[in-house]
Every structure is written in C-alpha cells, then in structure tokens.
N, C-alpha and C positions, 0 to 999 in steps of 0.2 A: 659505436654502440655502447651506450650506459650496461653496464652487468649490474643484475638483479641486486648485490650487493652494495651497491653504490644509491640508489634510488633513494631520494630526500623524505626523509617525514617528517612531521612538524609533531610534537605533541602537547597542547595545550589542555585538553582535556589533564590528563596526569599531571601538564604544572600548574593547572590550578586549581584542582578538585581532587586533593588527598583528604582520603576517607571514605570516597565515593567510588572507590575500585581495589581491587585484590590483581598486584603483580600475577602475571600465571602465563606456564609454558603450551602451547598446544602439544596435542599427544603425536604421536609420531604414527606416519602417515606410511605403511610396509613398501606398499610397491605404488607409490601416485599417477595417475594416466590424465592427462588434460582430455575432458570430455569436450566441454566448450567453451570457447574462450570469445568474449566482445570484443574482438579488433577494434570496431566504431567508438566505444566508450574506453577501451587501455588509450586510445590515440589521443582523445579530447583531456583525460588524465595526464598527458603527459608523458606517459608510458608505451616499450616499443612492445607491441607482441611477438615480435622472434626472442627477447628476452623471457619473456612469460613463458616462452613452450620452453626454456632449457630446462635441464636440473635444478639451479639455482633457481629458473622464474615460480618453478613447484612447489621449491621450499619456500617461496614466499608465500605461493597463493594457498599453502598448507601450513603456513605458520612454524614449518621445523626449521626454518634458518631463512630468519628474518634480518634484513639490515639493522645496522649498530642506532640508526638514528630511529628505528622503531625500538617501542617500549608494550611491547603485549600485556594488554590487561582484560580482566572479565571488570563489566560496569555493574554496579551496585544499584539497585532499582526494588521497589515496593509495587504495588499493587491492588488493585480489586479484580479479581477473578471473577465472573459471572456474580458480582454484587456483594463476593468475600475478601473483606482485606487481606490479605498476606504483607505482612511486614519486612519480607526477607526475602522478593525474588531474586533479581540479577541476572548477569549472564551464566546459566549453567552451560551451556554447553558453545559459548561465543567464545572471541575474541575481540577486540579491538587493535590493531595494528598498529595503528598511528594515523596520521593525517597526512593527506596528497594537498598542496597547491597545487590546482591545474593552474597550463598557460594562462587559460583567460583571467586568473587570480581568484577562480571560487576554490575554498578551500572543503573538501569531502574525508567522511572517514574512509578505512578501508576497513573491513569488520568481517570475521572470517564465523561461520555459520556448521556446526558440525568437529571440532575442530576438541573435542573430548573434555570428560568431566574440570571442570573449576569446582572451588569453594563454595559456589550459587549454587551447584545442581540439587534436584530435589529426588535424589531415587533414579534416575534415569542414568543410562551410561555412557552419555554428553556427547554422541556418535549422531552424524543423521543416515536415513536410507538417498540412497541415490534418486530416486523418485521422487517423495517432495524438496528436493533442491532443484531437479531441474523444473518439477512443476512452480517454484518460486522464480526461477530463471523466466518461465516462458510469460509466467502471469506480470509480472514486474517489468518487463522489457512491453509489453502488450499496452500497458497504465500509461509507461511514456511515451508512446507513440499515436497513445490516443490521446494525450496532452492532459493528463493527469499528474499534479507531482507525486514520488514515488522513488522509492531509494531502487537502485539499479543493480543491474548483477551482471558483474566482470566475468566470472568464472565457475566453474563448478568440476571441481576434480577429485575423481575416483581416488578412493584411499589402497584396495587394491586387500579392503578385508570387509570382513560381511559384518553386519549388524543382526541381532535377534527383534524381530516383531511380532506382535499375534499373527502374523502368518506366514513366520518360518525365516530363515538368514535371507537378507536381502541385502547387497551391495552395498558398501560404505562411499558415503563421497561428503565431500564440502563447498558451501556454498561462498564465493567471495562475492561480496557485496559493499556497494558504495553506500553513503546520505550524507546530506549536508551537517548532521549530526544525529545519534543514537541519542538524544536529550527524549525523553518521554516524561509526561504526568506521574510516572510509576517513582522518575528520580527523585522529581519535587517530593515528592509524600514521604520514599527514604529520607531525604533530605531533611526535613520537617520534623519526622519521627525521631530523629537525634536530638532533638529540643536543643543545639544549637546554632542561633540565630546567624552564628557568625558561618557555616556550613551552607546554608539556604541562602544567605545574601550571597557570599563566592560562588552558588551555582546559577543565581538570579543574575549576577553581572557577565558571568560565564557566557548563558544565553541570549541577555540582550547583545553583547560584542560579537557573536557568533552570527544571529538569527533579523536581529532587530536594534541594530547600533542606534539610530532614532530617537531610540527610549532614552539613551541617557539622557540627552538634551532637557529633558522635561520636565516640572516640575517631581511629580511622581513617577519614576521609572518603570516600579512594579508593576504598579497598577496599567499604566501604560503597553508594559509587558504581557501584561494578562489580557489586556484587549485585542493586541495583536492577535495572540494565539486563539482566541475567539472569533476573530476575524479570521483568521487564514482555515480554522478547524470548518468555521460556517460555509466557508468559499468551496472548501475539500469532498464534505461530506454532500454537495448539493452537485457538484461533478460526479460524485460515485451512483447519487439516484439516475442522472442523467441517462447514464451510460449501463443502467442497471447490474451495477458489482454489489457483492454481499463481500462484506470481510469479514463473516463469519466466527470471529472472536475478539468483540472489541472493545478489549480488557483494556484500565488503564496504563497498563505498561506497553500494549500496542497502541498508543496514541500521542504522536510527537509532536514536540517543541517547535519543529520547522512547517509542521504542517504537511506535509510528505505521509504515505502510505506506506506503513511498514506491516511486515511477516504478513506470510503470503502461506497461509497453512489451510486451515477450510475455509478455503474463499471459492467464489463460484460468480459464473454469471446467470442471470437470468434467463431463461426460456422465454416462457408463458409468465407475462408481469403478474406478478402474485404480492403483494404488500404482507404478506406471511413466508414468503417463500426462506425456508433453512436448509442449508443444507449440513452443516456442522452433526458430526454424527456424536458430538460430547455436548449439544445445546438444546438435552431434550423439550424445554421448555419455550422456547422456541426468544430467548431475550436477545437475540442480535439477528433476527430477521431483518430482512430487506426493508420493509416499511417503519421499524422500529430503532433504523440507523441514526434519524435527525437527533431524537430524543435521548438515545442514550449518549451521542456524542456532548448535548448540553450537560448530560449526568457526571459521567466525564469530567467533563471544566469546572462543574462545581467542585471537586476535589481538587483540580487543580488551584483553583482559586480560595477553597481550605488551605492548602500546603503552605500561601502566601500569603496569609493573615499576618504574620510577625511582621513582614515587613510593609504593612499596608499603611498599619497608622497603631499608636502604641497604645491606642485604646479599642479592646476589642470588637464593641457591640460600632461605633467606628470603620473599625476595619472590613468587617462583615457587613455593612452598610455600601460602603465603597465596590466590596466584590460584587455584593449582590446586581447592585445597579448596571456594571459591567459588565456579568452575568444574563442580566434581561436581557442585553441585547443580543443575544446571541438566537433568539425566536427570527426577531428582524433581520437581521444580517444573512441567516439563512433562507428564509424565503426570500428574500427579496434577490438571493444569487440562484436560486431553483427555479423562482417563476422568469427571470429574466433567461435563465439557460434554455429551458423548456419556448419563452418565446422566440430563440434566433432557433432552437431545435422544428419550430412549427414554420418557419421562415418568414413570421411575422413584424412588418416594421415597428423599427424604434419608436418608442412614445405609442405605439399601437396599445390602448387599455386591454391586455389580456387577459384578465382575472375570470370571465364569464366562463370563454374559452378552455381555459385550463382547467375552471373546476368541475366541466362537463367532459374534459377528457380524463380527469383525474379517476370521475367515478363509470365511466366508458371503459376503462383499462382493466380497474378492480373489478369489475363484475362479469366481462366477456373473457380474460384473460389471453390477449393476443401475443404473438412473440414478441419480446420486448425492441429487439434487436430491429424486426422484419419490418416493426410498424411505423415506426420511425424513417426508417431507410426505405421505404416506397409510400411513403406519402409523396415527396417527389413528384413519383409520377401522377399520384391523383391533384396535386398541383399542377399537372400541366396536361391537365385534362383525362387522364384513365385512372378512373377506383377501381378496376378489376383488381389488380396486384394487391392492396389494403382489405378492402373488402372480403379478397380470397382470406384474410389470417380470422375471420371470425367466422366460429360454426353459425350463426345466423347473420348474413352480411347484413340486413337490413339493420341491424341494430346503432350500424356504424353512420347510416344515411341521416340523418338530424344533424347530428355531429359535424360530418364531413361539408354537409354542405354551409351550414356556419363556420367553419374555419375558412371552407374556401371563398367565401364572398367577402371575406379578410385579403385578398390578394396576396396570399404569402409567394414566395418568393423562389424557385424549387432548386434554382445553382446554389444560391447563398443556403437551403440543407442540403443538400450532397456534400458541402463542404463539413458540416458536422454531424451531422449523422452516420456515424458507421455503417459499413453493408460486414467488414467481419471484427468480429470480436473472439476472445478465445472458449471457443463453445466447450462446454466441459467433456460432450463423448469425444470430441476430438481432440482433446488434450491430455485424457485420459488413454487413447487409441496409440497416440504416437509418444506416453511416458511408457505403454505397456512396450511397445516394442522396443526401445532403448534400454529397459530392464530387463526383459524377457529373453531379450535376442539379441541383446548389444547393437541392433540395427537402428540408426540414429536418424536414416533417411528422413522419415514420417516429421519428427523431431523439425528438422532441417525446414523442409517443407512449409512446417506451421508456421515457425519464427518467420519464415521471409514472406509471408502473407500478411500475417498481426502485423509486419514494421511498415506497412502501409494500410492503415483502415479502412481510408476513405475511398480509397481509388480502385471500381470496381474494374475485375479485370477476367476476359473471356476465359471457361479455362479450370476458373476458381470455384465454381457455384457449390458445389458440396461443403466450401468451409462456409458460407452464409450462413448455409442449411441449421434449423434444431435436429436432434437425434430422434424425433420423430413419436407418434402419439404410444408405441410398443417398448420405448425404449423402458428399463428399468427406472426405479428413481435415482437420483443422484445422491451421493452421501460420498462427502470429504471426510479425510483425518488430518489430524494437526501432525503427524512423522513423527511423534517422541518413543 
C-alpha cells in the first residue's frame, strides 16, 4: 500500500507558467473528518482509498501535508464578471496540488476548493460552507454520469471549524476536485493583460500539449487552438440545453480551455422549460439564464479570441480577421450539435430532416412550459403508442396534439430514447433536502441515497419515482448562492 506521502505528482503547469501562479500554503484544517470520498474515481486516478481515509490521506486532500512531488499554488486568472472586467481574479480561496497521471495515461489536476485565503482573494476568508461543496460533489458527479464533460469531485472534507455567512456559522469543509486542467478564458486575458507576448505564447503552447497536441502540427497553432475550444465550447454548451442545466454564473473565468464544466455554485436544473429560467440569487438581471447560455458562451470566445490576437498574425486588423471568421463559426457548430442532440433526444432517424420538427417543439416548450426532464423521458411511451403520460405534463393537453402527432408519424424510435433521455436528474428540492440534512443533522443518509440514483440516469428503476418527481406547483421558488 502506497502512503499518502509517496503518491506521484507531475507539475507542469508551475514548470512552465511562472508568473501565472502565487506559491501558497493551504490553511490548516483543526480537526478534518472525510465526509465523502469517490472510491470509483480515487481508483481510476490511480489512488488507493484506504490511503485517502488515513491521517496522512486528509492532509492531502486538505492540502496541510501534501507530498514532496506536489508544489501547491493558487492560479492567476482575469475575468469578466456579469460583462465587468476584473483584471486580477485568481484562485482566492483554491489550491492547485499538482498533477495525477492516471493508469490509463490521462493526465488531471487535483485542485483543492475551500482550502483558505491566497493572494487572489477578494475580501472573503477563502473558507467554504460545507453545503456548497457537497452541493458541487453531488452536481458534478450527476454532469458525468449523464455523459456531460465536467471536472469531478474525489472528496469533500470537513475542516472541523465553522465558517460565518449571512445566516449564521456554518460548517467548514473542502472540496477536492479533479479536470483535465484548471486552464480558463479568465488565464488567457491575465495572460494577455501582461502585454508579454512571450507569457501568452508559453501558456498557448501550454494548452495545446495539454488539451489539443494536434494543433502543433499546423500551420497556425493558435488559431487552430481557438477553434478547437470553439468547437468543444459549442459541443458543451448544446449538451447543457439538452439536459436542461443552468450554470448560473458564466463568467469568463468559469469557462475552460478543455471544454469541461467547472464550479458548480448557482447552477440548477430545470423544472418547467422556461428559456428565462434564473436562478442565481446575484443575477438580477437575469444575463446567464437558461435560454441565454448559447449566446453568451460565443460572448465568452470572443475574448478569448481577443487574448490571442498577439499571436494570431503580427498585423492586427489581420489577426482580428482571422479570430473573427473562427469566431463565426461557433453560430454553426452549435446548432448544428443541439439540433442533432435534440434529433436522437426525439428518436428520430439519422439524415431524418428535423428542422420543421424542432422548431415547432422549440416554440411548444416556451409557451406551455412542461417539465423539462418529464417530457423528454415519456415521450417514449407516446412513441409506443400512449400520450397519456406527455400529454398529462401540459395544463391544456390539447396543445401538445398537432405536435405530437407530427413527430410521431416521423417513426421515432422509443429504446434508442430511453437510452438518452434521463428519467432523474438532480432536482434541486431534492438536493437541497438531502444537503439540509447532512448540515443540519450530520445525517448523510438522504445524501447517500441521491448520489446512488444520479449515477445511473437512464435506468428507470421501481422504487425510485419521487426522485423523477418536480417539487411540485406549491413549492417555493428556487434561488441558489455561489457559498463565498
């Protein structure tokens, strides 16, 4: 048995991006208790979990007595906040560990979440509450299981001290978490904002050997660079409408290099499809609504694809030529992975022209506002003949009969959806039900329960029907916070 002590890290990030991180200790962690630990992803990492529960596996996954081959840093990162630059985010209250090669040779960070003020922080006291960690644990494990990418979470352990929030000390804990890298739009723009060239290209080559080795090859790297992440951003954001997730804050320092789904703070699922639907209780405005995701992830890339003008082409109007055209395509690249997603989501055959289709259920969904979840996942059975089930999610079912019976005279398909269409998803009263009792009452059961539901989506099972379930036409509204 490897001791916690021994376990390899690699750190490439720090040997080849000085300037773009601040050395730094996590804060010390009084009395640490493993809440939950992913056996299933320590193993795939390479990692034993009886190491993880010792003392020693604590001080790792708590950052106070971390092995000699890890180098703990907070990453240096810029931003637009809700459409405001900030020149000087970073990790305030992160770490970076080092880097795991798993067996299979992917290589992941380990990034500890909660883990006390750095040099980045802005005013806050770099602590999180126990709750949105494990509310990051349950939503993040939930993204991959529904076959979303999405950085993953090993761990989440009590620190064993309370944190102050507007409502009163709540439980300290840390979240550890995996991604193929912490690279965000937010680095680029720091990167950028040093106006040195030679900073932006070592974090450009950085990324493509990381994300997209490919690129070297190519004539234009960069540029090639930036298409990728337009591609993988377009592919990303058209699986989040699928599945109806809001990510609730999507800044560009929450929008990665690898294409993965990071921080997991007021994010929410859908109910009732609403193309307005917010729940962010800091997003009065309502600019990272559900319907309003496509658009600002292109807003997004445009900065990204700002940060990377220097090394586009050495004449500006040139370079911005080059981004821009790159750029466009990210209209295309996205629908064309949303309407193809939505046509295996309706069980319609390949090469089946669905445009008609879609855009009569598109404006069917906005206007009735059925479960997002429900409707999807019993069409099914109105493909094999009973619309009662569908039909029941609209207060006027008639509305739905036009519709329905144009899709079904399409032959769709009703195993090939069951295979993609969720029956649960993490419904937010129920996620909020079983974090209150894990905080509340230290009882983790509820907890327990949800997780081993979400790690199977698709496969309805007798038993289960209340996690399908919405919270119902009485429930209050929903409103997330970001935990700082």
């Amino acid at each position: 048995m490897t001791a916690a002590t021994e376990i390899a890290f690699e750190n490439t990030f720090v040997r080849d991006l000085e300037g773009l991180y601040q050395p730094w200790d996590a804060a010390p962690a009084p009395e640490p208790r493993l809440v939950l630990l992913n056996e299933a992803l320590a193993h795939q990492l390479g990692l034993d979990p009886a190491v993880l529960r010792t003392p020693e596996g604590l001080g790792l996954l708590t950052g106070t007595a971390v092995p000699e081959s890890a180098t703990t840093v907070a990453q240096a990162y810029a931003g637009h906040q809700f459409g405001n630059y900030s020149p000087r985010l970073g990790d305030g209250r992160a770490l970076l560990v080092g880097e795991l090669v798993a067996p299979d040779g992917q290589r992941r960070d380990l990034h500890l979440k909660g883990s006390g003020r750095t040099p980045f922080a802005r005013g806050g006291d770099g602590k999180a509450p126990l709750g949105p960690m494990l509310r990051e644990y349950v939503i993040s494990e939930a993204m991959h299981a529904l076959g979303v990418p999405t950085t993953r979470s090993l761990a989440v352990v009590a620190t064993g001290e309370h944190v102050m929030r507007e409502r009163g000390p709540e439980p300290g804990a840390l979240l550890a978490r995996t991604a193929s890298s912490h690279l965000r739009v937010g680095t680029f723009q720091f990167a950028a904002a040093t106006g040195d060239t030679d900073v932006l290209r070592r974090l450009a080559d950085h990324a493509i050997a990381r994300h997209h080795p490919s690129c070297a090859g190519t004539d234009q790297p960069y540029l090639e660079l930036f298409r990728r992440v337009v591609e993988a951003q377009a592919a990303l954001i058209a699986q989040w409408m699928h599945i109806g997730f809001v990510h609730g804050v999507m800044n560009t320092d929450n929008m990665t290099i690898s294409g993965e789904t990071i921080d997991y703070g007021p994010c929410a699922f859908l109910d009732a499809h609403d193309p307005g639907a917010v729940y962010s209780s800091i997003d009065q405005g309502g600019r990272y609504a559900y319907g309003n995701q496509p658009g600002i992830a292109q807003w997004n890339l445009a900065r990204f694809g700002e940060a990377l003008l220097p090394l586009l082409a050495d004449d500006q109007d040139e370079a911005i030529r080059l981004a821009t055209e790159v750029l466009e395509g990210f209209a295309d690249r996205y629908l064309a992975a949303r309407d193809d997603g939505y046509r295996v989501k309706l069980g319609l055959p390949e090469g089946f022209d669905a445009k008609p289709v879609l855009e009569d259920l598109a404006t069917l969904l906005a206007q009735q506002k059925p479960d997002h979840t429900l409707f999807f996942r019993r069409l099914a059975s109105a493909a094999r003949g009973d619309e009662g089930p569908v039909r029941a999610l609209f207060d006027d079912p008639s509305t739905a009969d036009d519709w329905l019976a144009s899709w079904r005279a399409a032959g769709p398909d009703a195993d090939a959806m069951d295979r993609v269409n969720p029956i649960y998803v993490p419904r937010n009263h129920l996620v909020e039900s079983a974090l209150g009792a894990a905080v509340a009452d230290g009882d983790l059961e509820p907890l327990q329960w949800l997780l081993q539901v979400l790690a199977h989506p698709y496969e309805e099972r007798a038993g289960y029907e209340r996690f399908a379930q919405p919270a119902g036409p009485d429930a209050p509204p929903f409103t997330t916070f970001c935990g700082t």
